[in-house]
C-alpha positions, 0 to 999 in steps of 0.5 A: 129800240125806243128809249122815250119814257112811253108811260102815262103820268100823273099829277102825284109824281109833284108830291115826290120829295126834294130829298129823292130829286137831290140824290137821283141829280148826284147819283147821275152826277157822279158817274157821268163824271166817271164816264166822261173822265174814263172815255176820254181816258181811253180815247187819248191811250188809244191815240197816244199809244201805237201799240193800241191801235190793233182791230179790236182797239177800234171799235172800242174807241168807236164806242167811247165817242158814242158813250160820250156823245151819249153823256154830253146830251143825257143832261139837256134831256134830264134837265128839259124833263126836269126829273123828280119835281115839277120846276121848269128850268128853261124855256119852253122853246128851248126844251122842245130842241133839248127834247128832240136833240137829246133824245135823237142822240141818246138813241144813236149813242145806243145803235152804235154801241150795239153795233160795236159790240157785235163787230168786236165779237166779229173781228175776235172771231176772224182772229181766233178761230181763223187767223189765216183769213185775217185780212178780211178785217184789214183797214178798208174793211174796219173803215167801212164798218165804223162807218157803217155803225153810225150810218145806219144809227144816224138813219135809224133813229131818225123817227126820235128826232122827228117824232119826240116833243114835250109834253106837260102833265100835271104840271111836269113836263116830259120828253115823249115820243109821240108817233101813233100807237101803230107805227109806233108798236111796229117802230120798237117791235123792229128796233128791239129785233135788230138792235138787240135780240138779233146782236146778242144772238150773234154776239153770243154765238161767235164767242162760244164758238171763240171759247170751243176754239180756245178750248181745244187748243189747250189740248195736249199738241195743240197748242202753237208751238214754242213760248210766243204761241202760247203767250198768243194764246194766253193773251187772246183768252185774255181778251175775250174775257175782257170782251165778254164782260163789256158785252154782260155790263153793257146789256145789263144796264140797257135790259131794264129799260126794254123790261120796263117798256115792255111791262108798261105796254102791257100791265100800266097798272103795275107803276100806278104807285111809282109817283116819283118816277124812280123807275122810269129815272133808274131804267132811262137815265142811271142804268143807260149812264152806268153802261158808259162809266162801266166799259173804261173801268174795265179795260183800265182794270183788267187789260194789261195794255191799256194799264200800261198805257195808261201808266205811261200817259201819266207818267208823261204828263207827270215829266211835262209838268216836272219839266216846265216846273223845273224850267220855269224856275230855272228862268226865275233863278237866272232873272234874280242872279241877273238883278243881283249882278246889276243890282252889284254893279250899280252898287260898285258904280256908286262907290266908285 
């Protein structure tokens, strides 16, 4: 899917107000603050809790490092296209590299996550509806297909790299993807089937064959047997919940952007008003930035384990801290006793 801003700008997009600028920079500002704090929150859970380390927790973490690979050049971007006014805050030479590596990037961030979702739906999928074939989801598998998840968003977006520069219109200048309208057409056409129709397809098929299988073992003599089987089955739709909504928060961010794109290939009329821009800032840069912030609040807030581990990582860096505080001052009160006991000495000497 191609996520340059394909439109046609004009020199009244420099009459846009300070204030619109100020408050589209702080928006932005806060919640790639939110996104990077929450990822990397759920990156060190993952790795500091061996609890966590289940199938689905892998693609998770997966989709973390892609969304803060996607925060930390979602800025140069912004700032080479210097949104909402006119001024030029580096180089030229420097812009055109921060054109191409932020959007290039951007775009991997995006196939990846994709890419993620729908092996999260897989692997929930195998799980459920049939757990005795589990382990073709076992380590060698999951590794091939993390792997394959950047492989093939490395490969893909390849085109963004090559084919993205800055451009200056009306004095603004822009970070658009350049190739011609054929390929181009062909490009966004291909990447908007695989990459979006085609896992959403995919991702809500197997979650309503997931929910039909969840379905009928509420039935009476259907459930496992015993307090653990029903706990299982307590915890799976539990998940799956979880899942589902990090899957609607996910393509309801991403959404408007295709919307958008698609409207202005067709009807460029329809944003001749817009001189601000503030449609093609909410659809390229808040709602995509919003879809990285959304994902740890969920998992933080509505999974239990990952509350827990959350809790427990803090509350270990909490007796860390306690602990070197209470030892640091326990070295201070050894060194005065130590100066009061020479202090007393030397005393005693002088008398004596």
């Amino acid at each position: 899917m191609n996520n340059s801003t394909e439109v046609q700008f004009n020199s009244t997009s420099q009459g846009c107000s300070a204030m619109a600028s100020i408050m589209f920079t702080s928006t932005l500002s806060v919640i790639s603050i939110a996104a990077l704090i929450g990822n990397i929150l759920v990156v060190i859970t993952f790795v500091k809790t061996p609890s966590l380390r289940i199938s689905t927790n892998y693609y998770i973490v997966n989709m973390a490092a892609s969304d803060l690979l996607a925060i930390l050049f979602n800025w140069p971007l912004y700032v080479t296209e210097g949104m909402l006014t006119p001024k030029v805050f580096i180089s030229w030479s420097s812009a055109s590299s921060a054109c191409k590596l932020g959007m290039y990037l951007k775009a991997v961030s995006h196939l990846v996550s994709v890419l993620s979702l729908a092996l999260i739906a897989l692997d929930r999928f195998v799980a459920i509806v049939f757990p005795l074939k589990r382990i073709i989801m076992k380590v060698k598998i999951r590794v091939i297909f993390l792997s394959l998840t950047w492989l093939i968003a490395v490969s893909y977006g390849l085109p963004q790299a090559i084919f993205t520069d800055i451009i200056k219109v009306g004095g603004q200048t822009f970070c658009r993807f350049m190739m011609s309208d054929g390929p181009r057409t062909i490009f966004n056409g291909v990447g908007f089937i695989l990459f979006y129709l085609f896992p959403l397809t995919t991702i809500i098929i197997l979650y309503s064959a997931i929910l039909r299988s969840l379905k009928k073992r509420t039935k009476p003599g259907e459930l496992l047997q015993g307090h653990e089987g029903t706990k299982r089955q307590q915890q799976n739709q539990k998940i799956v919940k979880i899942m589902i909504s990090i899957v609607v928060a996910f393509f309801i961010c991403w959404t408007p952007l295709s919307v958008y794109l698609f409207l202005k290939k067709l009807y460029p009329s329809l944003f001749i008003k817009d001189r601000c821009l503030l449609l093609v800032g909410l659809t390229f840069y808040v709602f995509p930035s919003l879809s990285t912030a959304v994902n740890p609040i969920i998992l933080f807030v509505f999974s239990t384990n990952y509350k827990r581990a959350l809790k427990n990582l803090w509350s270990s860096v909490f007796f860390t801290c306690k602990c070197s505080f209470t030892a640091k001052r326990a070295r201070q009160e050894q060194v005065m006793a130590t100066q009061e006991v020479n202090l007393e000495l030397t005393n005693t000497k002088l008398l004596d």
